[in-house]
C-alpha positions as CSV (number, residue, x, y, z in Angstrom):
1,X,52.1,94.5,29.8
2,X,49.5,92.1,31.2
3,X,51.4,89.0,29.9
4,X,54.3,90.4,31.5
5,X,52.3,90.9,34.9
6,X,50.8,87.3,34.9
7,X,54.1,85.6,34.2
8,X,55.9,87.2,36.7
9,X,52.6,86.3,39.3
10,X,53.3,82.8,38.0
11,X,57.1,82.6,38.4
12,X,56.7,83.5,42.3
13,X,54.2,81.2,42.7
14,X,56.3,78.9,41.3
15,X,59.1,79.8,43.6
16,X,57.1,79.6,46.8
17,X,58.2,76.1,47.0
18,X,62.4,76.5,46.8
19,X,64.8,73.7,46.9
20,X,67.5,75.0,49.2
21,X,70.6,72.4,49.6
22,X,73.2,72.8,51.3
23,X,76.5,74.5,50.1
24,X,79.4,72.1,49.0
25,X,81.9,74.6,48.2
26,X,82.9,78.0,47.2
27,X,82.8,79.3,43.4
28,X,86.3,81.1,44.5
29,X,89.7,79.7,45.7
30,X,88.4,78.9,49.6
31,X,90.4,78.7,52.6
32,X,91.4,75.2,54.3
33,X,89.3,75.5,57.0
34,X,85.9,76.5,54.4
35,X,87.1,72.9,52.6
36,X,87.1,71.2,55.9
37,X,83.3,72.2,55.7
38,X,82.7,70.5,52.6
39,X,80.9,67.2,51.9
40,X,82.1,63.8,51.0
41,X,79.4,63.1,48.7
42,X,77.6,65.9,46.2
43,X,74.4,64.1,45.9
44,X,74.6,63.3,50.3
45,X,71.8,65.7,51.2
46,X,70.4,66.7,47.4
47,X,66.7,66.3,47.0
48,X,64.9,64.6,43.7
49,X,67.9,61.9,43.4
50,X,65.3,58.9,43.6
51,X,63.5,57.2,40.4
52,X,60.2,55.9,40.1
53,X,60.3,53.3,42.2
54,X,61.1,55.6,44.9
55,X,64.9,54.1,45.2
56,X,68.2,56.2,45.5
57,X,69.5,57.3,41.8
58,X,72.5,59.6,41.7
59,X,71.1,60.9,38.1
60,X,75.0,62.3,36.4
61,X,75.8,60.4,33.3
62,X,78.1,63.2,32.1
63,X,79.6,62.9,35.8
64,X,79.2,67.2,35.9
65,X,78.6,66.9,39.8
66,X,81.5,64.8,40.5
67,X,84.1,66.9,37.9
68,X,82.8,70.1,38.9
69,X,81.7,70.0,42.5
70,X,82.0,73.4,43.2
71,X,79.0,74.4,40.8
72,X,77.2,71.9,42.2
73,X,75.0,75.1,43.7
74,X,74.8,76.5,40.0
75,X,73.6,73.3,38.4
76,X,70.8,72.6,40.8
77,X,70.1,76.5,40.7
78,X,70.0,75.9,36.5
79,X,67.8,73.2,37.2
80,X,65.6,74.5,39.4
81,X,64.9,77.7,37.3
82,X,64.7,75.8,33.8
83,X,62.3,73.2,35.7
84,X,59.9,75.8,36.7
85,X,59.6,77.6,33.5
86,X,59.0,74.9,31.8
87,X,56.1,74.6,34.0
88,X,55.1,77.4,33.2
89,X,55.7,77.0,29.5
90,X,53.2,74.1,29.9
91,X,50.3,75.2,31.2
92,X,51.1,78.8,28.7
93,X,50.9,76.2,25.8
94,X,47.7,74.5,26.5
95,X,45.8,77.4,27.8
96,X,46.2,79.6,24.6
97,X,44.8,76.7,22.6
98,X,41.5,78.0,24.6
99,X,42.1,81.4,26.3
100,X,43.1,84.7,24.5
101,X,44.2,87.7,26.5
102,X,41.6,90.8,25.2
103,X,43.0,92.5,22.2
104,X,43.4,91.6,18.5
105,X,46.7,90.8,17.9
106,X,46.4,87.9,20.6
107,X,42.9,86.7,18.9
108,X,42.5,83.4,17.5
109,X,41.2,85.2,14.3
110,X,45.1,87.1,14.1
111,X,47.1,83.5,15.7
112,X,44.8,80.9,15.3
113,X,47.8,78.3,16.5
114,X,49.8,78.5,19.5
115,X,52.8,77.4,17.9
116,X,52.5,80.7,15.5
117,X,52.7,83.1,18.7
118,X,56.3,83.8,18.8
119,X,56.8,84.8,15.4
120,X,53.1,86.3,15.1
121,X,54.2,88.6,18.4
122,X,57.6,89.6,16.9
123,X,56.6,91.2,14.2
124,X,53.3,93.4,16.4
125,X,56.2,93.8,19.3
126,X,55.0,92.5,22.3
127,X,57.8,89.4,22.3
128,X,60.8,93.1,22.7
129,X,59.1,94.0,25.9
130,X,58.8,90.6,27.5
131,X,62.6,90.4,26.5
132,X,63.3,93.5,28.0
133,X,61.3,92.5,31.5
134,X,63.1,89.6,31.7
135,X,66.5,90.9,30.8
136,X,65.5,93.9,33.7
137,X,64.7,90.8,36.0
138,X,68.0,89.1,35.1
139,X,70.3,91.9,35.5
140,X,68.7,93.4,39.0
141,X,67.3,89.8,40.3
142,X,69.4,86.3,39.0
143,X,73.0,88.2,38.5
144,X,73.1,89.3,42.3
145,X,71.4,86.5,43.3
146,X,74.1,84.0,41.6
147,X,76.9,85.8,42.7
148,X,75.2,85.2,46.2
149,X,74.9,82.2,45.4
150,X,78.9,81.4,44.6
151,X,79.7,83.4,48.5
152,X,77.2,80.8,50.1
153,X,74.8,83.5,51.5
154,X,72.6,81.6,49.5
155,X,70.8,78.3,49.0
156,X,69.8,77.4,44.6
157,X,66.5,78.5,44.0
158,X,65.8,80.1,47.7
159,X,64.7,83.8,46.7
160,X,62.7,83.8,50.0
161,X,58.9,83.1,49.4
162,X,58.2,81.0,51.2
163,X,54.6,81.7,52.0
164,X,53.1,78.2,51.6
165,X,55.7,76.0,52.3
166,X,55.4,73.5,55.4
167,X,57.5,73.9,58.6
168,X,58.6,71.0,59.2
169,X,61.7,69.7,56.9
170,X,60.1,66.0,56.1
171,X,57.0,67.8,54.6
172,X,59.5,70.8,52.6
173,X,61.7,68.2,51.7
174,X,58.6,66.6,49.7
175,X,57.5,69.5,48.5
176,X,61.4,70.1,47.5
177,X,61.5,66.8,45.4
178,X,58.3,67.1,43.8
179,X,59.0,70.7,42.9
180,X,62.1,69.0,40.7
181,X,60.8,65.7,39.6
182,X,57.6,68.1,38.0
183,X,59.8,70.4,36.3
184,X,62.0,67.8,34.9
185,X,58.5,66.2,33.6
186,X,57.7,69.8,32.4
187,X,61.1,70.3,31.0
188,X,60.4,66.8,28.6
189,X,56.8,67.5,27.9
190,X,57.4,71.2,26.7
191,X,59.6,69.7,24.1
192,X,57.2,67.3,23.3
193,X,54.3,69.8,22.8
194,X,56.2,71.6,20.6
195,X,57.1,69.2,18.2
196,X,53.7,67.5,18.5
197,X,52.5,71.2,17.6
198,X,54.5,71.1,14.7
199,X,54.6,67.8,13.1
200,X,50.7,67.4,13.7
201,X,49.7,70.6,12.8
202,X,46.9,70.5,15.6
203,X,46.4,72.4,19.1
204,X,45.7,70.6,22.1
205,X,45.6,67.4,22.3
206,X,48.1,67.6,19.9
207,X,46.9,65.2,17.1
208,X,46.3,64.4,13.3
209,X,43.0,64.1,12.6
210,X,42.7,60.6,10.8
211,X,43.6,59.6,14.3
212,X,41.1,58.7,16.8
213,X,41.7,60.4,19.8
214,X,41.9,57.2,22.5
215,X,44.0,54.6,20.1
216,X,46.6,57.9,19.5
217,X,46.8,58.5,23.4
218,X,47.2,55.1,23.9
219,X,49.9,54.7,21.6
220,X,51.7,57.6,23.1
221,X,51.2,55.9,26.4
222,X,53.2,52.6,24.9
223,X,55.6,54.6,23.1
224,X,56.0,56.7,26.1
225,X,56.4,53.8,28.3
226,X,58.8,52.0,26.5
227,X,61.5,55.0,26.0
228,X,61.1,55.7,29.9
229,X,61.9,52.3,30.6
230,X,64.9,52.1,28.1
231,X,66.1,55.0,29.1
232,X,66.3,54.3,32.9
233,X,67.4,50.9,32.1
234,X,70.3,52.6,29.9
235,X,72.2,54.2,33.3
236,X,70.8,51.2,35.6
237,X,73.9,49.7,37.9
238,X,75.8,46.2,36.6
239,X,74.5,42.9,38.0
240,X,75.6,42.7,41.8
241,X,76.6,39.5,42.4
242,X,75.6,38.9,46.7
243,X,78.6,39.0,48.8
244,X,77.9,36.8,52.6
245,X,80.4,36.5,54.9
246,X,81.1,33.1,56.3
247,X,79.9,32.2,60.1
248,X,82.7,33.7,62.5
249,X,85.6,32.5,63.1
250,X,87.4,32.9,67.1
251,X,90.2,30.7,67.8
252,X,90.8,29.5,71.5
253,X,93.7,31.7,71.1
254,X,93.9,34.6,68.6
255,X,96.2,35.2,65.7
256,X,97.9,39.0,66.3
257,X,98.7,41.6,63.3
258,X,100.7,44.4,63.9
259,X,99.8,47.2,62.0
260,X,99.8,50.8,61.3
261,X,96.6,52.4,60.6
262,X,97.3,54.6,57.8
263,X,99.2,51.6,55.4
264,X,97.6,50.2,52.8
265,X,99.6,47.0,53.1
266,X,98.4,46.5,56.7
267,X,94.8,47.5,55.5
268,X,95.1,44.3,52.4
269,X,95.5,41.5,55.8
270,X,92.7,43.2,58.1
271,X,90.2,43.5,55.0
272,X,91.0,40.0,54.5
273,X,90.9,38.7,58.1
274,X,87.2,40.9,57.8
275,X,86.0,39.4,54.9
276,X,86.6,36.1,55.7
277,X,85.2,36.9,59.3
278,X,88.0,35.9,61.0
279,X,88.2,37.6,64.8
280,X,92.0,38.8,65.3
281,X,94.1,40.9,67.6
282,X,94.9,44.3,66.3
283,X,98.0,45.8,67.4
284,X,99.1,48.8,66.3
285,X,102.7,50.0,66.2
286,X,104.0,53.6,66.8
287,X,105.5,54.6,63.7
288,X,108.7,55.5,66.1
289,X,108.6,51.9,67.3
290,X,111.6,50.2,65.8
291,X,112.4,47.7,68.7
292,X,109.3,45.6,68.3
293,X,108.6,45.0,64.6
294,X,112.4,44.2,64.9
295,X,112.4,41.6,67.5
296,X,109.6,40.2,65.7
297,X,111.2,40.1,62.1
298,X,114.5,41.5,62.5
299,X,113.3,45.0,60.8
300,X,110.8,47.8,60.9
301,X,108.4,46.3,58.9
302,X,104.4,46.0,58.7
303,X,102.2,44.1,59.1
304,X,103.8,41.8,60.8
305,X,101.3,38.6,61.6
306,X,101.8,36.2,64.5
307,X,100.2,33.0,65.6
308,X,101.4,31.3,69.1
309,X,99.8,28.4,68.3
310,X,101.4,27.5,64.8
311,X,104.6,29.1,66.3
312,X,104.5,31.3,63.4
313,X,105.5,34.8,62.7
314,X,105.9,36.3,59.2
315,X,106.1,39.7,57.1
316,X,104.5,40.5,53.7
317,X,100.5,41.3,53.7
318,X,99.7,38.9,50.6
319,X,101.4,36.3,52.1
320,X,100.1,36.3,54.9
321,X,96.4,37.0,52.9
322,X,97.0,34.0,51.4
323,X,98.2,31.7,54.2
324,X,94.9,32.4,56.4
325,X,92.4,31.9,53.2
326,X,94.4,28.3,52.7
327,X,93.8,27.2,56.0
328,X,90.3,25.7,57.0
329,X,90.5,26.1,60.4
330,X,90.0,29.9,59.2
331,X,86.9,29.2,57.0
332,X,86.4,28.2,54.1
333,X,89.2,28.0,52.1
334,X,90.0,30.5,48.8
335,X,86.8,32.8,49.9
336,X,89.1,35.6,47.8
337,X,89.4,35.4,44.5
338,X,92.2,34.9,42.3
339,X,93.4,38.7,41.5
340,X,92.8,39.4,37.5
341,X,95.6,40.9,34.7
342,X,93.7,44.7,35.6
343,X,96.2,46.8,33.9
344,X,93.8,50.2,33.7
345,X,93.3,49.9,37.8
346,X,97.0,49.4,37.8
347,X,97.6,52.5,35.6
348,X,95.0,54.6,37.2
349,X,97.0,54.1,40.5
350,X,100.3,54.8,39.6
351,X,98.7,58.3,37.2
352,X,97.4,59.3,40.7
353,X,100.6,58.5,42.7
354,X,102.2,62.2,43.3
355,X,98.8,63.4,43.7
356,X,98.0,61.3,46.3
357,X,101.1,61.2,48.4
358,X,100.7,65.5,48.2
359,X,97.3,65.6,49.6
360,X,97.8,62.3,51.6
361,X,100.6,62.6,53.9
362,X,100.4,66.1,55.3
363,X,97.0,64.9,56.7
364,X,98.0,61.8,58.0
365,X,100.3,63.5,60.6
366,X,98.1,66.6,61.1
367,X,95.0,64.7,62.5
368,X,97.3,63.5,65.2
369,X,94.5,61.1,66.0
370,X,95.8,57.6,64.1
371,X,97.7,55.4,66.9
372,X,100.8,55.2,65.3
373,X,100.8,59.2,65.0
374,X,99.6,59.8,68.8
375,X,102.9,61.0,69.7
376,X,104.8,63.3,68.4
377,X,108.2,61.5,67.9
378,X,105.8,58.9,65.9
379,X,104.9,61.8,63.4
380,X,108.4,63.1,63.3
381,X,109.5,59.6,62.3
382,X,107.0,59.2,59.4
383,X,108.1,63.2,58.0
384,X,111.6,62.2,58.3
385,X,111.2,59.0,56.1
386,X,108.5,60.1,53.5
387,X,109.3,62.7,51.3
388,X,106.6,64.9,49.7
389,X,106.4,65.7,46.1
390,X,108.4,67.1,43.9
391,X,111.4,64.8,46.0
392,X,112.2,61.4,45.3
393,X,112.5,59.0,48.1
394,X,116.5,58.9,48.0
395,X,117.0,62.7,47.8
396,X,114.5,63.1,50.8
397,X,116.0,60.6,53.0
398,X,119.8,60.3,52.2
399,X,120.2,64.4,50.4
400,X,121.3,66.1,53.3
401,X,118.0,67.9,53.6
402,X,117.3,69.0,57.4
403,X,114.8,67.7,59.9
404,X,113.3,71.5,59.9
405,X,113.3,72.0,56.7
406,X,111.4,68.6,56.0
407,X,108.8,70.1,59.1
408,X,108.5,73.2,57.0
409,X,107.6,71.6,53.4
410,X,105.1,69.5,55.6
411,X,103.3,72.3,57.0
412,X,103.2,74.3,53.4
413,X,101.6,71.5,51.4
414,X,98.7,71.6,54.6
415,X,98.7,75.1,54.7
416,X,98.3,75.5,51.0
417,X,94.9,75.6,49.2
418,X,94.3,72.2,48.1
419,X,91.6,73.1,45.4
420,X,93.0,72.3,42.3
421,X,94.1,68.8,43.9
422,X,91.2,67.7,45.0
423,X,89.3,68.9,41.6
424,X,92.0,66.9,39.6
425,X,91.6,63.4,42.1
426,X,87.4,64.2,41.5
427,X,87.5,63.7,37.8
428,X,90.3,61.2,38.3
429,X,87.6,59.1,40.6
430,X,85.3,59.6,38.3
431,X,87.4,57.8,35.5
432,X,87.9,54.9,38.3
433,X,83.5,54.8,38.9
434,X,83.6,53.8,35.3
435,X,86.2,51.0,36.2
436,X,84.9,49.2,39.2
437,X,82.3,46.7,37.9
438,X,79.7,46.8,40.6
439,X,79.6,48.1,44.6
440,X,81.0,44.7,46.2
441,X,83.7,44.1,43.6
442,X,86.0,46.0,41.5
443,X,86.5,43.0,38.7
444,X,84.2,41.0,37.0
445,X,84.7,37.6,38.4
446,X,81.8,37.2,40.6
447,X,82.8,38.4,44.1
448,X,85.6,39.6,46.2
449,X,89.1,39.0,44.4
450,X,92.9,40.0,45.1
451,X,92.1,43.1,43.3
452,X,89.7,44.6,45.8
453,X,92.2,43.7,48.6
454,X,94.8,45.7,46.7
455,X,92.5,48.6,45.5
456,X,90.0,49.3,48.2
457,X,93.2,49.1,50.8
458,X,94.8,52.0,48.9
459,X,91.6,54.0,48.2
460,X,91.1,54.0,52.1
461,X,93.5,56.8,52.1
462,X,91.0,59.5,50.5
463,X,89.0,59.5,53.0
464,X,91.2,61.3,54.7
465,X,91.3,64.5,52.4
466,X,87.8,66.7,53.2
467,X,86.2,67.8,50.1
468,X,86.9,64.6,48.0
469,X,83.2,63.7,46.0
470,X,83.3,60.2,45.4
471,X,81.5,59.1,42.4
472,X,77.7,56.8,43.7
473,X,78.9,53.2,42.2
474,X,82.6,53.7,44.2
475,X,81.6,55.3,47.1
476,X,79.1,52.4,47.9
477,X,81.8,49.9,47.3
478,X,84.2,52.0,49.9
479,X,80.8,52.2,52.4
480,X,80.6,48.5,51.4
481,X,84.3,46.4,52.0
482,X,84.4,49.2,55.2
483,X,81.5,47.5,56.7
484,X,82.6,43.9,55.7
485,X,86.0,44.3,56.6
486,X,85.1,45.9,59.5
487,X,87.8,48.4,58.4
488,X,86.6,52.2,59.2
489,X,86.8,55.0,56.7
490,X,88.2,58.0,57.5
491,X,85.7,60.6,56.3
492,X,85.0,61.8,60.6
493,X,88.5,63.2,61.0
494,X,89.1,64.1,57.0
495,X,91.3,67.2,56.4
């Protein structure tokens, strides 16, 4: 009964110090406007995601948190409670090697070696009833607390006792990440203990006894050393080969593109016109507007570029990508790379296609806050030409299907719960973290190539579906080619 008492005494002192985090998402099918709540980023506002060095490190090589982000809760609640009982396990282990609770069956003359407990306390029965108080505790303590847990009336690891912990966030916060960077310690060193225990044959400190006591402790220091340092250097991020923009760029007069916010194709010219520092005039086209693109090309097309000065306007973004980049008078010439033969990026975008164009369009028109969409005959225009998924371009446009009932299957796919979606595009972004090489360039060649105009143009399109956990390596490369392209992300109006 007493080692019942003092472990439970330990375990809430343990828990004085909780790491609540903020809820990403609900365990059960949630409504739209619950997903509009949820973060872009799982690890955003996590605690303990830094290494030694005190630097950011998104710690998921089984990518479980990017999959999964709805039991992001339950993982840093399994990690939190695992963390502290190894703790506790810890100090357990090396006091027994000198302290005895009263009572024979727990002297050292009955279990000379800590190891032997267990078994030893089996066969007396003291281990049943500290299965039974902890099975008590489970069922009448975690089980609610979990469900709680899953209905967001709960933070991981909060179970209230708070006694000690600081007021102000910056100084709980620390308290937070040291409460997890200790247990995960704990969580190694109670394996190590054990085996130590068992191999050596020796209590605390755990060693044969040819062995001096400093040359062994050093050794485990070196050995120690040298895993850590392998095995951190195992996850550590590609090479990053420095990207710098070129000195600006403003022409007596300025070249014009006409654009609409949401294309990709008119997102490839002004991610190139960014990257090469290049100052333009952006003009963006109401997606009703037929009479101007027209007059300018002799279609609706876009982008359309134009440049008084060269008496030059023209169609087709990598076209006109590649014009600007082969004139000096806009920089320094070819500052994009050739694009590469990157058949899996090309086969991860068209195995996302139908996914994206479901999730994608409803919430282009919805936001009403893109310029081309500011109106409502612009948005009528764009559901009236794009068709939505299961329906192929030619039966949506030229099938007879009415301009109500196209309104109606528009409003469904936003109405409707976009969970299982948004889980499948997760894990599909997660395949396409292991892809990019690096968080300035998606391809191995040593900076900004063809392939980033094509891939970050079209991935700027996420952003605007709320809920969407982008992987550490790509969302830096978003965050990255948004602020050199000067080309904003959507993630302030996502849906």
């Amino acid at each position: 009964m007493k080692t019942i008492l003092l472990t439970l005494s330990l375990l809430a002192s343990a828990t004085a110090f909780t790491s609540p985090v903020q809820l990403k998402a609900s365990y059960k099918a949630v409504s739209l406007s619950k997903l509009q709540a949820a973060e872009k980023n799982v690890f955003e506002d996590l605690v303990g995601n830094s290494d030694f060095r005190g630097k950011r490190f998104d710690f998921d090589p089984l990518n479980l948190a990017a999959a999964y982000p709805p039991f992001v809760p339950f993982f840093r609640e399994a990690e939190l409670r695992h963390g502290r009982t190894a703790m506790l396990a810890v100090i357990g282990f090396i006091a027994t090697d000198f302290v005895r609770l009263p009572g024979d069956m727990y002297s050292f003359e009955s279990i000379p070696k800590t190891i032997d407990i267990h078994d030893a306390l089996l066969k007396t029965g003291p281990m049943y009833q500290l299965l039974l108080w902890i099975g008590l505790w489970d069922i009448l303590v975690t089980a609610p607390s979990i469900k709680a847990l899953g209905e967001g009336f709960r933070e991981p690891g909060d179970f209230g006792w708070r006694w000690f912990a600081p007021e102000s966030k910056e100084g709980f916060d620390v308290k937070r990440d040291a409460e997890l960077k200790n247990g995960r310690l704990a969580m190694i060193a109670v394996g190590g203990i054990a085996t130590q225990s068992i191999i050596t044959g020796h209590g605390f400190p755990y060693r044969p006894p040819f062995l001096p006591s400093m040359k062994l402790s050093l050794l485990q220091m070196l050995i120690f050393g040298g895993h850590l340092f392998a095995f951190a250097s195992s996850f550590s991020s590609p090479v990053t080969t420095p990207v710098s923009q070129p000195p600006r760029i403003v022409m007596d007069t300025l070249p014009t593109v006409h654009v609409y916010d949401h294309c990709p194709f008119c997102v490839r010219v002004r991610l190139a016109f960014g990257i090469k520092n290049v100052k333009f005039r952006l003009d963006f086209l109401g997606n009703d507007d037929v009479e101007r693109p027209t007059s300018l090309v002799g279609k609706k097309i876009a982008p359309i570029y134009s440049f008084p000065q060269d008496d030059l306007i023209m169609g087709e973004s990598m076209d006109i990508i590649k014009l600007v980049d082969s004139d000096p008078r806009f920089g320094p010439t070819s500052a994009i790379l050739p694009a590469t033969s990157r058949t899996d990026i090309k086969a991860w975008q068209k195995s996302v296609q139908t996914l994206l164009r479901t999730l994608q369009r409803p919430r282009y028109v919805a936001t009403g806050l893109m310029p081309e969409f500011q109106q409502i005959d612009g948005r009528h225009a764009f559901i009236k030409n794009h068709q939505l998924p299961p329906y192929e371009k030619k039966e949506w446009k030229e099938g007879g299907m009415s301009m109500d009932s196209k309104l109606e299957l528009y409003a469904s796919a936003m109405a409707s719960d976009p969970s299982a979606s948004i889980a499948s595009l997760n894990a599909a972004l997660v395949e396409l973290d292991g892809m990019v090489h690096c968080p300035t360039h998606c391809s191995d060649v040593g900076g900004i190539s063809y392939d980033d105009i094509d891939l970050w143009s079209r991935l700027r399109s996420i952003t605007i579906v709320k809920g969407v956990v982008w992987p550490g390596k790509l969302r830096e490369y978003m965050d990255n080619l948004s602020a050199m392209g000067d080309v904003p992300l959507y993630d302030e109006m996502a849906l």
